[in-house]
C-alpha positions in Angstrom: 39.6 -50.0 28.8 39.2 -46.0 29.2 41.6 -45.5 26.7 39.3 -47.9 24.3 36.1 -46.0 24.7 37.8 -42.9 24.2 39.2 -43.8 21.4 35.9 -45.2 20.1 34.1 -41.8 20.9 36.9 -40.0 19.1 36.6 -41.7 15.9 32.6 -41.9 15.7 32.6 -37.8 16.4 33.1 -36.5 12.9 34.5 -33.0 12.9 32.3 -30.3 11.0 32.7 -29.6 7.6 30.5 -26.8 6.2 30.9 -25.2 3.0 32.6 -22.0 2.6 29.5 -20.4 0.8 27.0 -21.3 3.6 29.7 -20.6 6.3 30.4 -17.0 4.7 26.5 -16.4 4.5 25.8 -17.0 8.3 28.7 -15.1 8.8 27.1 -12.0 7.4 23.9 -12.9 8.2 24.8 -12.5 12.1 26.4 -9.5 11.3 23.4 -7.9 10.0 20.8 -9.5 12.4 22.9 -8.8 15.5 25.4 -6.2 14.9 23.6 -3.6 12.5 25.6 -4.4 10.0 24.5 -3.6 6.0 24.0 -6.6 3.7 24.5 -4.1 0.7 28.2 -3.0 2.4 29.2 -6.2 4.2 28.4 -8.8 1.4 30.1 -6.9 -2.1 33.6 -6.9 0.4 33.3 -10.3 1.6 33.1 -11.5 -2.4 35.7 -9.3 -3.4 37.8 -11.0 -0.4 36.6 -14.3 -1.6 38.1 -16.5 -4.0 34.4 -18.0 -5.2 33.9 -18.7 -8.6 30.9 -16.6 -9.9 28.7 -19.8 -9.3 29.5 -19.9 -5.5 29.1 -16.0 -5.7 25.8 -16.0 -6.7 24.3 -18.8 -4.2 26.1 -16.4 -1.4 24.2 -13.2 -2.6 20.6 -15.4 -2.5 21.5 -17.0 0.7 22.2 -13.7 2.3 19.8 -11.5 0.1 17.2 -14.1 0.3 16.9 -14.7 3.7 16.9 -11.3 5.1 14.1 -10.6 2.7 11.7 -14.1 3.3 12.9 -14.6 6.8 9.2 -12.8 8.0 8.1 -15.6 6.0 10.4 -18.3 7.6 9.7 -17.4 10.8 5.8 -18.0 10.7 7.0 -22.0 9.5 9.8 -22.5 12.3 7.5 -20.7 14.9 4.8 -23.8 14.5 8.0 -26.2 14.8 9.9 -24.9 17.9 9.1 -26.5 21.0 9.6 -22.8 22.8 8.8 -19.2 21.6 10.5 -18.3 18.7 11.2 -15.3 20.1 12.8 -16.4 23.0 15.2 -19.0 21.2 19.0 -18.8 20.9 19.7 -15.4 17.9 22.3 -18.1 16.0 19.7 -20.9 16.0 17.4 -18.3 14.1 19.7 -17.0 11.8 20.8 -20.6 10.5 17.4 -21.9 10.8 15.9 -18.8 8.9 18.9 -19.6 5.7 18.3 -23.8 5.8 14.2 -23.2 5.2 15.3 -20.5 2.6 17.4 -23.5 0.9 14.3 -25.7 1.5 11.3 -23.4 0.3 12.9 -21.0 -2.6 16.0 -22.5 -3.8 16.5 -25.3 -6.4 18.4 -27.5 -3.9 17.1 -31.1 -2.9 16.3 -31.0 1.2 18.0 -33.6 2.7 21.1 -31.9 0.6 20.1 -28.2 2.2 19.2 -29.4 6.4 22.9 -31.5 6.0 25.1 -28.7 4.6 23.0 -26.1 7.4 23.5 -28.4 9.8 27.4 -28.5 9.4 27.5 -24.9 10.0 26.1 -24.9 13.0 28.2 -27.5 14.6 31.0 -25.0 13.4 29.0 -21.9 14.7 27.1 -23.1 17.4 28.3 -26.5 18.5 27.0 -29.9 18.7 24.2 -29.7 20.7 22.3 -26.4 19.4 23.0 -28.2 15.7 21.0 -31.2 16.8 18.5 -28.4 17.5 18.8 -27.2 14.2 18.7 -30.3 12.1 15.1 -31.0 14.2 14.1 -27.8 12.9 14.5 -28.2 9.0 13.5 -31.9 9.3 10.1 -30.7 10.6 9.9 -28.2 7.1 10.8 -30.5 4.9 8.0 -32.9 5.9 5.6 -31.2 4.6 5.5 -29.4 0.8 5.9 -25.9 0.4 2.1 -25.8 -0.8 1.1 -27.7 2.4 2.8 -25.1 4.7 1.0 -22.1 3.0 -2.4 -23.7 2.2 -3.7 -21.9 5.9 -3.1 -18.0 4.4 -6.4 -19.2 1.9 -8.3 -19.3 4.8 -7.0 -16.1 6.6 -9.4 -13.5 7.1 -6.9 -10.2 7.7 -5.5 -9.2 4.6 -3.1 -7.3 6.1 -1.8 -10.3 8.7 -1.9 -13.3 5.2 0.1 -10.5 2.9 2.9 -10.1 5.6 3.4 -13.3 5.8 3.0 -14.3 2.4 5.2 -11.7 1.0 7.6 -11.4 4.4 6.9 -7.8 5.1 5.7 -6.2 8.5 2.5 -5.4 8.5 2.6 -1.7 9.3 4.6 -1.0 6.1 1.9 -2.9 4.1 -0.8 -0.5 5.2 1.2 2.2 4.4 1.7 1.0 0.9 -2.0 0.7 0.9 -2.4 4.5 2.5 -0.8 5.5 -1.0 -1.5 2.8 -4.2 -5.2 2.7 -2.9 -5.8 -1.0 -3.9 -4.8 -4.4 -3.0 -3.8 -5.5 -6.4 -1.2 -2.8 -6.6 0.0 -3.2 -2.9 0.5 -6.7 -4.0 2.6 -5.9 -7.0 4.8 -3.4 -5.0 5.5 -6.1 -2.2 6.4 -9.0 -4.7 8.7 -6.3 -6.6 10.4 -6.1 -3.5 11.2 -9.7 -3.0 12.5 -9.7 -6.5 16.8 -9.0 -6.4 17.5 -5.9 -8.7 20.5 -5.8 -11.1 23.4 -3.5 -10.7 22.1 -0.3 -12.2 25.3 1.5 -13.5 25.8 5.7 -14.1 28.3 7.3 -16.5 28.9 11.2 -14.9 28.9 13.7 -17.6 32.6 14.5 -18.2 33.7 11.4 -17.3 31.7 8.8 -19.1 28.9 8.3 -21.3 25.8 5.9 -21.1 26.9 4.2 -24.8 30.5 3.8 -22.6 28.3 1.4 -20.4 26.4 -0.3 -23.1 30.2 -0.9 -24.8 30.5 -2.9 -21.8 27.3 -5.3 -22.2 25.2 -3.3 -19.8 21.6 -2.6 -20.9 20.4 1.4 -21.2 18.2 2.2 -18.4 14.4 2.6 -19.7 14.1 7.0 -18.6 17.9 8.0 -16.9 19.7 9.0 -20.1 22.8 8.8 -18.0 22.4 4.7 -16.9 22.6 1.3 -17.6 22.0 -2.2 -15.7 24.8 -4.9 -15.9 24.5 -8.5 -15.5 27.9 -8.7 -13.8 30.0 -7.4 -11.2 30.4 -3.8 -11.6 33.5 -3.6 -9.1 35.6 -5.6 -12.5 34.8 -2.6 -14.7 37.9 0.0 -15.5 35.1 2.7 -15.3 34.4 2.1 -11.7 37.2 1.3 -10.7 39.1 4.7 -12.0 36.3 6.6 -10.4 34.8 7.7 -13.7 31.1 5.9 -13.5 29.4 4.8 -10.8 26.9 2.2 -9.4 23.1 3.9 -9.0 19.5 3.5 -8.6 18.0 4.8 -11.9 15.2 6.4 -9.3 18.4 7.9 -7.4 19.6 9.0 -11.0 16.2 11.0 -11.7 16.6 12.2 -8.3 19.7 13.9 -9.6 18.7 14.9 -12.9 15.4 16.4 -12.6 17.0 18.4 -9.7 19.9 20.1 -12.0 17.3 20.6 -14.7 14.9 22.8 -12.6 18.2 23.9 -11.0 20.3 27.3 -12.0 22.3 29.8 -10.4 26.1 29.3 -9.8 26.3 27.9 -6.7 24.9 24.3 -5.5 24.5 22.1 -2.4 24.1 18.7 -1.6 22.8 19.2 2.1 23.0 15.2 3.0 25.6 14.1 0.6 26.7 10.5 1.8 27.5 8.1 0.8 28.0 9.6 -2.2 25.9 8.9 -5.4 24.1 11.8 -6.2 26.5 13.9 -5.1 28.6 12.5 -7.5 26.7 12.7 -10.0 25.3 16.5 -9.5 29.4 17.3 -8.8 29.5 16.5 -12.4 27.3 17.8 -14.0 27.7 21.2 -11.8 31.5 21.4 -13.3 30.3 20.9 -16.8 28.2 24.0 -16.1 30.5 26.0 -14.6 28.7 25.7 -11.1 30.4 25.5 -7.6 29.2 22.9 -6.2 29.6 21.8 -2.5 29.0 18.2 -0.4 27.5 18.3 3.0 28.1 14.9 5.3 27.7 14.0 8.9 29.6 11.4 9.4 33.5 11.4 9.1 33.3 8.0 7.2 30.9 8.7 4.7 32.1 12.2 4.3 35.4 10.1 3.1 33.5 8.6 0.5 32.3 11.7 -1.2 35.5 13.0 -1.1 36.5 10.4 -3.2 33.8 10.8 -5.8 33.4 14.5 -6.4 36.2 15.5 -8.5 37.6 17.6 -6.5 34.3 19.8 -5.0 34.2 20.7 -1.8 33.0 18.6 1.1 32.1 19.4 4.2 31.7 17.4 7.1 29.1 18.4 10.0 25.4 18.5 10.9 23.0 19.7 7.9 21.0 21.1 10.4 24.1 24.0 11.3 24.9 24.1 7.7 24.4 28.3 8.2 27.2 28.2 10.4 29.3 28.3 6.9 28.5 31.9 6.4 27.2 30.7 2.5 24.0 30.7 0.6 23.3 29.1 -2.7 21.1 29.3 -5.8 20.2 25.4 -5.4 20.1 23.0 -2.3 18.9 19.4 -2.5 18.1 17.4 0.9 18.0 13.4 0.4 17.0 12.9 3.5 17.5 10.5 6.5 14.5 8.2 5.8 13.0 4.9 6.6 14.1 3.4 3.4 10.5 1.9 2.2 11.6 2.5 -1.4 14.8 0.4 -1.1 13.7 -2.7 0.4 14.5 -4.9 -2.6 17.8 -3.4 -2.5 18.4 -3.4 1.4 16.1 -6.3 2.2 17.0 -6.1 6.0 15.3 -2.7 6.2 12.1 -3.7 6.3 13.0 -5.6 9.6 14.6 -3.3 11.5 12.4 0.0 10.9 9.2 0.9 13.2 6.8 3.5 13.6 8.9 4.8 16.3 11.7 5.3 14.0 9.0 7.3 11.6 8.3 9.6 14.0 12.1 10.3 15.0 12.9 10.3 11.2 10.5 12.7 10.7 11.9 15.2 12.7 14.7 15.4 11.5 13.8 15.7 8.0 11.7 18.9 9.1 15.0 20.2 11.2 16.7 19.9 7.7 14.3 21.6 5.6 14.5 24.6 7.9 17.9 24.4 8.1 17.9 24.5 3.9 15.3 27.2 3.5 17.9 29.3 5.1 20.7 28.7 3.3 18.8 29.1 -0.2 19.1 32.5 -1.8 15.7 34.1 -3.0 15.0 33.2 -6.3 17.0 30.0 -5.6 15.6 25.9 -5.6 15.2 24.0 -3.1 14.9 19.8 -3.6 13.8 17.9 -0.6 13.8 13.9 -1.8 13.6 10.5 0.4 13.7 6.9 -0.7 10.4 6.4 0.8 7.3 6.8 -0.3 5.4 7.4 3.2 2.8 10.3 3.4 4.6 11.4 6.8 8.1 12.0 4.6 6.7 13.2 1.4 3.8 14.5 0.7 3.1 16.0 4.7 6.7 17.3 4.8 6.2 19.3 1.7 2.8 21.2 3.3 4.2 21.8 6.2 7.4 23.2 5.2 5.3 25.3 2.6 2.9 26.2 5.6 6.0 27.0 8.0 7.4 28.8 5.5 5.5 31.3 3.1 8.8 32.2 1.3 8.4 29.2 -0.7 6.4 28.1 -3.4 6.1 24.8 -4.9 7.3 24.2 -8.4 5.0 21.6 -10.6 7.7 18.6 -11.6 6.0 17.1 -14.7 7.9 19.5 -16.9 11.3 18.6 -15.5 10.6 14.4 -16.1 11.4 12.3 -18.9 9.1 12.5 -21.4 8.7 8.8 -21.3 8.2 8.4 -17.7 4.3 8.5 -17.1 2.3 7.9 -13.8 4.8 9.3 -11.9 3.3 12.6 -10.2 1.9 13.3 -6.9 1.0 16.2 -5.0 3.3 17.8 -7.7 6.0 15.6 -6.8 7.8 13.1 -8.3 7.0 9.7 -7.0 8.4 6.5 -8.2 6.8 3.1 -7.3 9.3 0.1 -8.1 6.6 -2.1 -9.5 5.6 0.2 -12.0 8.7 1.9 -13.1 11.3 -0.7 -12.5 13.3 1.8 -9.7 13.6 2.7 -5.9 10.4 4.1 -4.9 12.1 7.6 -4.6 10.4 10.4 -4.1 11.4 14.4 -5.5 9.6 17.9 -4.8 11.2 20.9 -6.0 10.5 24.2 -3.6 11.5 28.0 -4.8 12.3 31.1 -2.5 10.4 34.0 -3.8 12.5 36.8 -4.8 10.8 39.2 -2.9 9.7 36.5 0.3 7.9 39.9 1.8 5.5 40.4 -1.1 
């Protein structure tokens, strides 16, 4: 009779069956949420790995993309649902509930399609019972319409508080978008832009390539870098990338680059925080079409392996910016992209926005300061000095620059506008550059250009 029931129980237990798309997607999802792991790293390798046709490779990218940037968002829904604090339930529960209501709310996919095919990746993941848990969840979204679930934020009285969750951002970075743009309507725009995914944006390296090589190719000439293009495609299947002789770029990264080797001169250049690699490769090319000797600077062991790779042939050292005197060598150019909190990038590393704070500000900031010191010594007089982040926070921009100008009377800043494309307007601050991604379509990068005084005692 045992035998019977077991038998029974065996074949009414089906065993999961979840799709390798949504099974590859939590995958990386709890490697970024619990490991530190970087969408923008992790998720290209795990494609290229893959055998997905470019259908199932773009419903990955959105499932991981998408809900690491909207899962601010998703959280303020599933918080009403759970029957305990959200914050107190299981991190895999989350992380799968989080990418069923992203299915649910912003993708084209019918519900009761989108809670079964989560559902059968938990039972893989997490097992039976913390699945039923899970299928409870979404059932509870998807009994109510998207418009139902949002219809409270009308009646919210904190901007701030109906903005972060409307557009999934934390609330502290919101006022410090406000802090700069000055009005709601623009903080708006800029939030939206980042919940928006950005095409690969693609850079030929003088020497190597041109920008009518990446147009060949179907990409689309960036609107004020000369040098890029954005592709509607996997760069990783171009010849050009693959042979080392373009790379992929931010066009704000590019103008990062650019307007620094157009102020720049001398014959001697440094790239103070080189990795992973982008500008340096790009300024390495551009210094040995001049003639310049041009040297990497990188921390980390790993990273300074990737600029080794992309500097054709320039030096790279590997070791704290901060000793960089220890070398013995000065330069007539030094540019620092700092260590930052990444405000600028968030469409681009959506799971930024998540795991940076205040505190981290504060830490970041001196560290950037450290740098800058450690720079100004290394720059001969007469000689440039670029400090630039991929944030546009007053603390790392505009503050850095007046103190290190205060700290250090040997310097002078140099006005930017003349050093910008002609063509790229409402773009200055403080006589920096500073790039906002909802007006100019980039990273929200930021560039001031310093010089030493020849004679620092006059």
């Amino acid at each position: 009779m045992q035998s019977t029931v077991a038998k029974a129980r065996r074949d009414n237990f089906k065993a999961p069956k979840p799709d390798a798309v949504r099974l590859l997607a939590f995958d990386i999802l709890t490697e970024v949420n619990r490991n530190e792991g970087y969408s923008n790293l992790l998720l290209p390798a795990a494609l290229n790995a893959s055998n997905f046709e470019d259908r199932d490779r773009n419903l990955t990218t959105e499932l991981v993309y998408g809900t690491l940037r909207m899962q601010g968002k998703h959280d303020w829904i599933l918080a009403q649902i759970s029957d305990r604090p959200w914050s107190e339930v299981d991190a895999g529960i989350v992380d799968i509930s989080r990418m069923g209501v992203h299915q649910i709310h912003e993708l084209r996919i019918p519900d009761h399609a989108a809670v079964s095919a989560t559902v059968e990746v938990a039972r893989k993941r997490l097992g039976e019972s913390k699945a039923s848990f899970v299928n409870a969840l979404l059932r509870s979204v998807t009994r109510k319409s998207v418009e139902e679930w949002f219809a409270p934020l009308e009646e919210m009285s904190d901007l701030i508080e109906k903005l972060s969750i409307q557009y999934s951002h934390p609330q502290w970075i919101i006022s410090t978008y406000f802090d700069l743009l000055k009005n709601w309507q623009s903080v708006e725009a800029e939030l939206a832009t980042n919940n928006i995914p950005a095409l690969p944006t693609l850079v030929s390296w003088p020497g190597y390539s041109t920008q009518a090589d990446l147009v060949e190719l179907g990409a689309e000439p960036t609107v004020y870098s000369q040098l890029g293009a954005r592709l509607k495609g996997n760069p990783a299947n171009l010849e050009l990338i693959q042979h080392r002789l373009a790379g992929v770029q931010d066009e704000g990264s590019q103008l990062v680059a650019t307007v620094f080797a157009a102020a720049a001169s001398g014959d001697s250049w440094l790239d103070l925080c080189a990795g992973p690699g982008g500008k340096a490769a790009l300024l390495s090319s551009i210094a040995k079409e001049r003639g310049i000797n041009f040297i990497a600077n990188e921390l980390s062991h790993p990273r300074a392996a990737l600029v080794r790779k992309v500097v054709h042939g320039a030096t790279v050292w590997c070791g704290d910016g901060r000793d960089v005197a220890q070398h013995g060598q000065s330069f007539d150019a030094v540019i620092i992209d700092a260590p930052c909190t990444g405000l600028g990038a968030l469409r681009r590393r959506p799971e930024v926005r998540w795991r940076r704070s205040l505190a981290h500000l504060r830490e970041l900031t001196s560290l950037q300061r450290e740098l800058l010191d450690s720079a100004v010594s290394v720059v001969n007089p007469g000689g440039l000095l670029g400090y630039a982040t991929c944030s546009p926070h007053l603390a790392e921009t505009t503050v850095q620059v007046i103190d290190i100008l205060r700290k250090h009377p040997e310097l002078e800043q140099v006005e930017i506008a003349e050093f910008l494309p002609a063509n790229l307007k409402d773009a200055v601050r403080a006589q920096s550059m500073s790039l906002w991604t909802h007006k100019h379509g980039t990273d929200a990068m930021f560039l001031a250009l310093l010089r030493k005084k020849e004679h620092s005692g006059s």
